[in-house]
ZAMARGU-4260 file (C-alpha; in steps of 0.2 Angstrom, whole numbers, plus 5000, padded with zeros to 4 digits):
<rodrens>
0) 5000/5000/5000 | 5006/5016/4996 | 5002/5033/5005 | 5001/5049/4991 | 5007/5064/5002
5) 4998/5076/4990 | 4980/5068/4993 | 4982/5069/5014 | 4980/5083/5026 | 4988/5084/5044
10) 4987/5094/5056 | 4968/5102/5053 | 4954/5105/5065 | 4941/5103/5052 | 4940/5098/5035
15) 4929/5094/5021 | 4924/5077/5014 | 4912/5068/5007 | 4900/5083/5009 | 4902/5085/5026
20) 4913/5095/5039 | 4922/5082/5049 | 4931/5087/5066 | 4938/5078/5080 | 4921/5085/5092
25) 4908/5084/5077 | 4901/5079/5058 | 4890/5093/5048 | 4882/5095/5032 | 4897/5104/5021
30) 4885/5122/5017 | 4891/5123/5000 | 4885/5107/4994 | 4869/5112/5003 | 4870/5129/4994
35) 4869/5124/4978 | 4853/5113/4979 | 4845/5129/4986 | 4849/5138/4972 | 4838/5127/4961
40) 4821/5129/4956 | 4806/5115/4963 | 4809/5100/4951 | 4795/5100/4935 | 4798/5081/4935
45) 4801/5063/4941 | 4821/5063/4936 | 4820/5080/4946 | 4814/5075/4963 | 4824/5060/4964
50) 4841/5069/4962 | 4833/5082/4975 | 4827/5069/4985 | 4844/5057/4983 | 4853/5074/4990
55) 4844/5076/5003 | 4843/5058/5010 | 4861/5058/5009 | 4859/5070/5025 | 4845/5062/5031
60) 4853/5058/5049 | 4854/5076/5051 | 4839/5079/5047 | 4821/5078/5062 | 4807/5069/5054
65) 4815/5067/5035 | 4804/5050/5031 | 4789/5059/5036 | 4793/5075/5027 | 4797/5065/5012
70) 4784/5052/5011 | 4776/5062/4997 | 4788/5066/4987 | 4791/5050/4986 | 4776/5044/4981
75) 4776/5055/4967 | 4791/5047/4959 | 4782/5030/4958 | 4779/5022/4938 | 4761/5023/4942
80) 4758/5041/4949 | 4756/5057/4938 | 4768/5069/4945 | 4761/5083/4951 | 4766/5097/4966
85) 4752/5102/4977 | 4752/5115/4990 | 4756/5099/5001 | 4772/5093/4991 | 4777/5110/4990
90) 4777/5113/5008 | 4785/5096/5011 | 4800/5102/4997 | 4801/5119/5006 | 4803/5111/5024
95) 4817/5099/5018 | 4826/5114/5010 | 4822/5124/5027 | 4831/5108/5037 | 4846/5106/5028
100) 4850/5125/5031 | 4847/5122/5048 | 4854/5106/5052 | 4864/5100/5069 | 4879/5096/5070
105) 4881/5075/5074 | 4892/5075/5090 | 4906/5063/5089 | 4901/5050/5105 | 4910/5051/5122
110) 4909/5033/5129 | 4912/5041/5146 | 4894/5050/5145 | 4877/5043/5147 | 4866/5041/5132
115) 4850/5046/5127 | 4839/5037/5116 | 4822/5046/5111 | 4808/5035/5101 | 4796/5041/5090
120) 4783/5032/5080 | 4767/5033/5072 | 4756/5028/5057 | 4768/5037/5045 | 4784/5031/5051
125) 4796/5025/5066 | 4809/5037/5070 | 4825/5035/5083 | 4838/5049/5088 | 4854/5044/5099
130) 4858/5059/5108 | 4870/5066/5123 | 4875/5079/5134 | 4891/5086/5130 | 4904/5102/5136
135) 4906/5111/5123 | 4912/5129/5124 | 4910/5127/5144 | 4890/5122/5142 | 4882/5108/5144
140) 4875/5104/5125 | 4863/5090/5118 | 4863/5084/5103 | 4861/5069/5091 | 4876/5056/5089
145) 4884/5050/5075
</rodrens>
């Protein structure tokens, strides 16, 4: 195996990859990926909303309540189904673009710390989130765990 100097990086707090901002405390959504799909316009089709849709479930863990949000948007990409955006899809589109500008960071888990796991679920969907209470910046802060 052979290490190429040129593709690593030492000696950051933070960096960039895979579209997310990785640090030794936390894992975020990398802004300017999310940027760009803000930019666009409501997708006019099927091929459309499953890129838009693709995107956003890549960041689904940092996201509350994605499956429910999503549900029908999905729906609209089936064979069967003409695909149409209602004031409902709409909505559902806008609140998915809303969460990824306003997602949490993941904390990176402290084995030391207690856990807490919070349940949801319902006739839409089951939902999980693994949080804790870390010091960060000298407060107490909970958040979800990566």
């Amino acid at each position: 195996m052979k290490i190429s100097l040129k593709k690593c990086n030492f000696g950051f707090e933070e960096l960039k990859a895979l579209g997310h901002v990785v640090s030794g405390l936390s894992l975020g959504i990398d802004k300017n990926k999310v940027a760009a799909v803000l930019l666009k316009p409501i997708p006019q089709n099927k091929k459309e909303m499953m890129s838009f849709l693709g995107f956003s479930s890549y960041y689904r863990q940092h996201l509350k309540d994605f499956a429910i949000l999503a549900k029908s948007l999905y729906r609209i990409c089936d064979q069967q189904t003409v695909f149409e955006m209602t004031q409902e899809r709409i909505k559902a589109y806008e609140k998915i673009n809303k969460s990824l500008t306003e997602a949490p960071l993941l904390l990176m888990p402290d084995w030391n710390i207690p856990f807490k796991l919070y349940i949801d679920a319902c006739g839409d969907g089951l939902g999980a989130a693994l949080h804790q209470v870390q010091i960060i910046d000298n407060k107490p802060t909970e958040g979800p765990v990566c």
